[in-house]
N, C-alpha and C positions, 0 to 999 in steps of 0.2 A: 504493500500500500504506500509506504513513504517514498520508492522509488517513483513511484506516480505524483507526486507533488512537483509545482511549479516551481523553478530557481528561486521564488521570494518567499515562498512558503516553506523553502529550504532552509535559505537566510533565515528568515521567524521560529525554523524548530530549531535551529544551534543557540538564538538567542533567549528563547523561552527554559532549553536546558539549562543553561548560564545562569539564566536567572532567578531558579531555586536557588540558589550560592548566595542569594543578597537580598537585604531585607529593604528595599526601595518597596514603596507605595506602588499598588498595582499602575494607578492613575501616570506615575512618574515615566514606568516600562513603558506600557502603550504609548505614550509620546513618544518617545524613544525609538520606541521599533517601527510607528506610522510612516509612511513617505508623505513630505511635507507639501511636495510641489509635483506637477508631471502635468507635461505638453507634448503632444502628438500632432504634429502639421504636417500638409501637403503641400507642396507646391511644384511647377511646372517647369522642364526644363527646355532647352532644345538640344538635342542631339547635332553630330557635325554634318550629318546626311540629310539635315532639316526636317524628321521626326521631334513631335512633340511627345514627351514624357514624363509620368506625374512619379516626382519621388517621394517617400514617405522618410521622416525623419521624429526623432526624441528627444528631448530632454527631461532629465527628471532631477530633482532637488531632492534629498532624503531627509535631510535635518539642519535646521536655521540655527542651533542653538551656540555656531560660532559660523561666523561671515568673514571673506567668503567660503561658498560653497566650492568644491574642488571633485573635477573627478573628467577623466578622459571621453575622448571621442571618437568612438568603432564606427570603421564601413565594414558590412557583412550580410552578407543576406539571410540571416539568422536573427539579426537586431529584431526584438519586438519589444514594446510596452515591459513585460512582467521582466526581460532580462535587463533592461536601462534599470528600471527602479530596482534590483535584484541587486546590481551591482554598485548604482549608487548608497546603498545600504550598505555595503560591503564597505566603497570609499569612508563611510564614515566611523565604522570601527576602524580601519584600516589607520586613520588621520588620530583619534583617541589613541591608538597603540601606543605611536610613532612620537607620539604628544606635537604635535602639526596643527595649527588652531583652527583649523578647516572641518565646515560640515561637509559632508559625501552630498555629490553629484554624479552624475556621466547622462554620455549622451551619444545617440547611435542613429545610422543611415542606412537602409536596409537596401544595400547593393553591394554586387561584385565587381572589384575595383579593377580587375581585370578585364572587364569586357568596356570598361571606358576611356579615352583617350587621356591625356593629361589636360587637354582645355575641357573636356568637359566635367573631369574632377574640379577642375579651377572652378566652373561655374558653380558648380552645384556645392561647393563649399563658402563660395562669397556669399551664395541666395541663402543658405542654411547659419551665414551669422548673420544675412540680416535680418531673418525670421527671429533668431533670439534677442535681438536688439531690441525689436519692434515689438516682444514681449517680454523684454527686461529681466532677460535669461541671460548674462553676460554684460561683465564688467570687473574693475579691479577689486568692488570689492563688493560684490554682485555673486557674481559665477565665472570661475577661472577655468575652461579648459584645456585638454594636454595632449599627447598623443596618445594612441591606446591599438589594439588593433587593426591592425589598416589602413592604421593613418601614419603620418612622418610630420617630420619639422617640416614640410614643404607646405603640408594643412594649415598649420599654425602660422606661419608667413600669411598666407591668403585671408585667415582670420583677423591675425593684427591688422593688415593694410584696411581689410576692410572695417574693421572699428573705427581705426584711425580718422577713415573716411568720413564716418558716419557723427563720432563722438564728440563732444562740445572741452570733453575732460583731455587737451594734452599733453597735460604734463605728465601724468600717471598712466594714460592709457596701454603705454607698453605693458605694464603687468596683466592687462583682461587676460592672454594667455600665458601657458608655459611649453617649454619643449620647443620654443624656436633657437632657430638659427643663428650660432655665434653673431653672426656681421650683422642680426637683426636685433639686440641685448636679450639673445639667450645663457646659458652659463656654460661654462667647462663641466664635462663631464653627465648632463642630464642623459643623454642617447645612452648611454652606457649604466646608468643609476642601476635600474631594475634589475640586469643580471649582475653587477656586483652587487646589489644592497641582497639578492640569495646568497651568492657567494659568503660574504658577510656572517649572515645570517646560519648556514651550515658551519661555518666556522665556531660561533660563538656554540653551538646546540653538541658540536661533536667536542668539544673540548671539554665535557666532564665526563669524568673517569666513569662515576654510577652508573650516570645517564648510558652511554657506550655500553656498558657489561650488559645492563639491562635486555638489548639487541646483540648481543654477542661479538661486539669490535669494540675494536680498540681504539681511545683517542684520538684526536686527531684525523684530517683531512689527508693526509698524503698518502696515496699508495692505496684510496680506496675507489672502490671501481663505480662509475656514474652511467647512465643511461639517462640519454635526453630525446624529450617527448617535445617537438617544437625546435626551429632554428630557425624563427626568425631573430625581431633585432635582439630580443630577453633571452631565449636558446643562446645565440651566438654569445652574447657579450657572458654570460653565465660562463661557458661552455671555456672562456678565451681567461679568464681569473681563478677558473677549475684547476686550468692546465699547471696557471702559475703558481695557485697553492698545491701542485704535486698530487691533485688527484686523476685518476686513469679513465678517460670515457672509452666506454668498449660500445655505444651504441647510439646512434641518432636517428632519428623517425623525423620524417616529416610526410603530409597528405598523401604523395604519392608512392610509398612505400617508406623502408628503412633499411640501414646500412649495422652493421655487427662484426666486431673483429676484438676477441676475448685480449688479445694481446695491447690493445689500444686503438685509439685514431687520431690522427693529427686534425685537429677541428679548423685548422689554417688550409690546409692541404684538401680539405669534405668542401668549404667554402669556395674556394677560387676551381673545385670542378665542377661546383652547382651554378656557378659563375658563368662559367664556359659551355654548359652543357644546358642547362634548365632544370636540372635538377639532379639527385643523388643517387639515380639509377645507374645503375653498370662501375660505382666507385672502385676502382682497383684493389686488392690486400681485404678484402671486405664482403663480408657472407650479406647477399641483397635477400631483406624481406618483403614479400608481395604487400600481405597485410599491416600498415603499421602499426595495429592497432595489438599483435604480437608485442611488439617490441616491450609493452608495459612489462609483459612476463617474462624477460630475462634475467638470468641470474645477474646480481648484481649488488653492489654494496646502499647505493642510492638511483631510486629513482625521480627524474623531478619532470612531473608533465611541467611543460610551460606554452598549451597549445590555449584552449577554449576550455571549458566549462565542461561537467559531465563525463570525464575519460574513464575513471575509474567506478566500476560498477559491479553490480552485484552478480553479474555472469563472470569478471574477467578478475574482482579481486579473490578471489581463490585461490588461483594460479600466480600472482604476484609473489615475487619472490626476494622481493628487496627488503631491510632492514629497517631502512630512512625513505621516510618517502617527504621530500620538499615538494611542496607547492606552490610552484612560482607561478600557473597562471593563475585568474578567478574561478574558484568554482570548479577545481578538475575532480572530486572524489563526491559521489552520493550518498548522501545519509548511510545507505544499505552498506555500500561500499567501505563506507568507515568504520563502523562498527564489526564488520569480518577481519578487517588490516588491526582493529584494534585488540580481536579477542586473539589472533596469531602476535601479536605482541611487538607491532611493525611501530616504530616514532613517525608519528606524520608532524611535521612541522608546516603550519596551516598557513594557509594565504593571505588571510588576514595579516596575521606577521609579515610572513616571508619574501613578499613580492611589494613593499611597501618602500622599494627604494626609489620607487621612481618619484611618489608624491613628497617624500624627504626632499630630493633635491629640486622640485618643483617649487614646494616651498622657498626653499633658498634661491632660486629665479626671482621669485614673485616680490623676495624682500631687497635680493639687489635691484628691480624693477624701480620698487618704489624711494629705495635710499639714493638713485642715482649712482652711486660708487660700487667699483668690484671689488669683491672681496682679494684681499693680499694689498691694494694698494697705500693703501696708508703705512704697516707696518712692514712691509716685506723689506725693503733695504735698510730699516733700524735694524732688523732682526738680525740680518748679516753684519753691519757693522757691530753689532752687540758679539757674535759670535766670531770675526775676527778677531775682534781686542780678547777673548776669551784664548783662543789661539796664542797670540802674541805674549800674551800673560804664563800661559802654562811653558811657551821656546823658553824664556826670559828665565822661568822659574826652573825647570828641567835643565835648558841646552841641548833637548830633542829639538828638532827641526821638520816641522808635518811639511809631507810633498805635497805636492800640486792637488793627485787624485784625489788623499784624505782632506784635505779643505776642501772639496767639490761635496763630499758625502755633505756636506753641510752648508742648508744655504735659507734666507728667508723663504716663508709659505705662499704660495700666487695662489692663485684662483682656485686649480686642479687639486693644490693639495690639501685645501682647507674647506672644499665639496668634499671629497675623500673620506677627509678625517671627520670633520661633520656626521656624514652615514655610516661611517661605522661604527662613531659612539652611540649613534640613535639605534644603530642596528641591536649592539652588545646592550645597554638601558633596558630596551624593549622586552629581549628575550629572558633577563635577569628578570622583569618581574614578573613573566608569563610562569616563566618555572617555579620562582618562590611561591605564587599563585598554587601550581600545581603540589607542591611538595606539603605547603599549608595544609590541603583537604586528604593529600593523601594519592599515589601516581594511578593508583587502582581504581579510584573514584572521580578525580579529576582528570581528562586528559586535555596535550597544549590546545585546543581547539578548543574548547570549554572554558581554561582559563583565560584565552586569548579573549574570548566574549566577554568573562567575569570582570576582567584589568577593562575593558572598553566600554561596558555600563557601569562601571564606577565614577569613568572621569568624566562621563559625557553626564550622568547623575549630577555630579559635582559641579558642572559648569550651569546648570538648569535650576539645582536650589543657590548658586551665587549671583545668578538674575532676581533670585526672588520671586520666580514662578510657582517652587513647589517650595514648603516646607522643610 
C-alpha cells in the first residue's frame, strides 16, 4: 500500500514518523508539513518550424517561515504538481538541516530538453520567468531559483537577464537566482557543490569506527568500492572527489545502460568517451549492462543513486547488496524500499542531508549577490602577508630556510577555498547532529532519515514560535 503513495505523501509519512520524537503542538506540525504556495501555468510557445505549442510549467513555495524561498528548476517530462510541491518540501528540510535560512521551493517544466533547440529552451525559459514575475514567484528575497535537473547555469543567465529586464530592484537583482555563470556574479565552485557537499558528506558518516562495524567496514573512505547511479553534472563531480578521496568506482549507470569493471574505472576516461561517443555503451576494460537498473544490485561497498526519485524499490531492494547507501538524488529509495535496506542493516545516508551541497553554496551566491564583494577579497593578501612574517620569524629563529615549494603550500583563502571550506563545515555540523539525534533514541529505533526529519522540525519549530505564531 505505501509503495502506492504519491512523492508528497511520501515526504508526509517520513515527516509524521519524525514527528512522534517531538512534542510540538499538532497545530504547529500541520503548518509545517502544508505547502504554503503552488502555481501551475500554461502558456504558449512557438517552435523554430512555426508550430505553436502550449507548455505547462510549476512553481510551488513549501514554507514562508524564512524568506527567501529556495529551491531549483527541472525540465523533464515527468515534472507534475505532486513532485514540485514533493520536492519543495524536501528543499525545506533540506535548508533547516544545513541551517540555510531558506524556506523550500522548486519549480519544474514538463519537457524533454532534448527534443528542443537551444533558442527554443531560450524562449521558453524567459516566458517561464516572466510568468513568475507576473505572479511574484521570484525575487531576491521572494523566491530564489537554481539549477536542478535539466537545467544548467545557461537557465539561470536567461533568468537573471530577464528579471533584470523586467525588475525596478537593480541593485540587488542579481541574487533573484543562483547557479549562474562566473562572468555573470555567480561563485567558484557552485556547479561542482552537490557532488562534493556527498562526497563531504560520506566522508564525515564513514569516519566513525561504531558506525562502520555496524555495516561490517572499516573506516574511512579509501579503498572502498562505489557504484554510481547517474552521471550527470552530481554523478560526475561526486564521482571526480570519490576518486580523490581514494575510493574505487567499479560501476556507473546511466538511462541507457551501464558500465562495471570490479577492478575500477577511471571516471575521466567513462566521460570524455561519453563525450565522443553519446554515451557509455561499448566502454572498453568494462563488462556493458543492458538494464541499468541492475546496476543498483552490484556488489559493492557504497551505492549512491544520484538519478531521479523512486530507484530503489520494493522488487529491486532485496537484491541490493551495498552496505552505505548515499542518496545524492531526491527521493531515490520508497518507503517499502527503506525499510527492507533497513531491516538487512544497510546505512542509508538520506537526501535530505546528503545532497544539500548545492543549496549550501547557493546560499553563499545569494549572500555574495547581495554584499556586493567576493568572498577572499578583503583578507586574502593580509593573510599571506601575516603568514610570511610567520615564515620569516621561524628562518630568523631556527636558521632553517623554507624553499620556494613549502611557502606555496601556504597562501591566503580566494573565493574556491573558502566555498570549500564553508560546505564542509556545514557538511560535518549537519551530520554530527543527525547522528547525536540518532544515538539519543537509540540506532534500533531511530534511523539517519528519521533523525534527519526530527533535527529539521525542531529548527523550522523554533523559527515559527520566535515569530510568535505558535506558542
Amino acid at each position: 500500500m505505501a509503495e502506492n503513495l504519491s512523492f508528497f505523501q511520501k515526504v508526509n509519512q517520513n515527516f509524521d514518523k519524525a514527528a512522534r520524537f517531538t512534542e510540538y503542538p499538532q497545530g504547529l506540525l500541520d503548518q509545517i508539513k502544508i505547502c504554503n504556495n503552488s502555481c501551475h501555468f500554461t502558456f504558449p510557445i512557438k517552435r523554430d518550424d512555426g508550430t505553436i505549442q502550449t507548455i505547462h510549467g510549476w512553481r510551488a513555495e513549501h514554507s514562508h517561515h524564512n524568506l527567501p524561498t529556495k529551491g531549483g528548476l527541472r525540465y523533464s517530462t515527468l515534472v507534475n504538481e505532486d513532485e514540485i510541491v514533493a520536492l519543495a518540501a524536501l528543499m525545506t528540510y533540506k535548508c533547516a538541516l544545513v541551517d540555510v535560512p531558506f524556506g523550500g521551493a522548486k519549480g519544474g517544466i514538463q519537457l524533454d530538453r532534448n527534443e528542443y533547440s537551444e533558442s527554443e529552451l531560450e524562449r521558453i525559459t524567459r516566458r517561464y520567468t516572466y510568468e513568475l514575475i507576473q505572479k511574484n514567484y521570484i525575487g531576491p528575497g521572494i523566491d530564489v531559483p537554481a539549477p536542478d535537473f535539466g537545467t544548467s547555469e545557461n537557465e539561470m543567465a536567461w533568468i537573471l537577464d530577464t528579471y533584470l529586464t523586467m525588475s525596478t530592484d537593480k541593485l540587488d537583482a542579481i541574487a533573484c537566482v543562483t547557479g549562474k555563470p562566473i562572468e555573470q556574479n555567480g561563485i567558484q565552485g557552485r556547479k561542482e557543490a552537490t557532488g562534493r557537499g556527498v562526497v563531504f558528506g560520506l566522508e564525515e558518516a564513514c569516519s566513525y569506527e561504531d558506525d562502520m562495524k555496524q555495516v561490517g567496514l572499516d573506516p574511512g573512505l579509501p579503498g572502498k568500492t562505489v557504484v554510481l547511479q547517474g552521471f550527470g553534472n552530481v554523478g560526475y563531480h561526486a564521482a571526480k572527489y570519490l576518486a580523490e578521496a581514494e575510493a574505487i568506482i567499479i560501476g556507473i549507470a546511466e538511462t541507457g545502460g551501464a558500465i562495471y569493471n570490479p577492478e575500477g574505472l577511471d571516471f575521466e576516461k567513462v566521460a570524455m568517451f561519453r563525450e565522443e561517443t553519446g554515451s557509455i555503451r561499448n566502454y572498453p576494460d568494462a563488462t556493458f549492462i543492458e538494464n541499468p537498473n541492475f546496476s543498483l544490485e552490484l556488489e559493492c561497498d557504497i551505492l549512491i543513486p544520484a538519478a531521479l526519485e523512486n530507484q530503489l524499490t520494493a522488487e529491486n531492494a532485496p537484491h541490493v547488496k551495498a552496505r552505505i547507501i548515499g542518496e545524492a538524488a531526491n527521493g531515490p529509495t520508497t518507503t517499502k524500499a527503506d525499510e527492507i535496506l533497513q531491516e538487512r542493516g544497510a546505512l542509508i545516508i538520506p537526501d535530505t542531508y546528503l545532497n544539500a551541497g548545492g543549496v549550501t553554496v547557493s546560499y553563499f551566491e545569494w549572500l555574495r549577490n547581495l554584499s556586493h564583494v567576493g568572498f577572499g577579497r578583503l583578507a586574502r593578501r593580509f593573510e599571506e602577508s601575516t603568514y610570511n612574517a610567520m615564515f620569516r620569524a621561524v628562518e630568523k629563529a631556527t636558521g632553517y630556510q623554507f624553499s620556494d615549494d613549502e611557502r606555496q603550500t601556504v597562501h591566503g583563502a580566494d573565493e574556491t577555498d573558502l566555498v570549500n571550506s564553508g560546505l564542509q563545515d556545514t557538511m560535518i555540523n549537519a551530520y554530527q547532529e543527525i547522528r547525536e539525534i540518532r544515538l539519543k533514541h537509540g540506532r534500533d529505533v531511530v534511523d539517519s532519515r528519521t533523525a534527519a526529519f526530527i533535527n529539521a522540525i525542531h529548527k523550522i519549530a523554533q523559527s515559527y514560535m520566535q515569530l510568535g505564531i505558535f506558542p
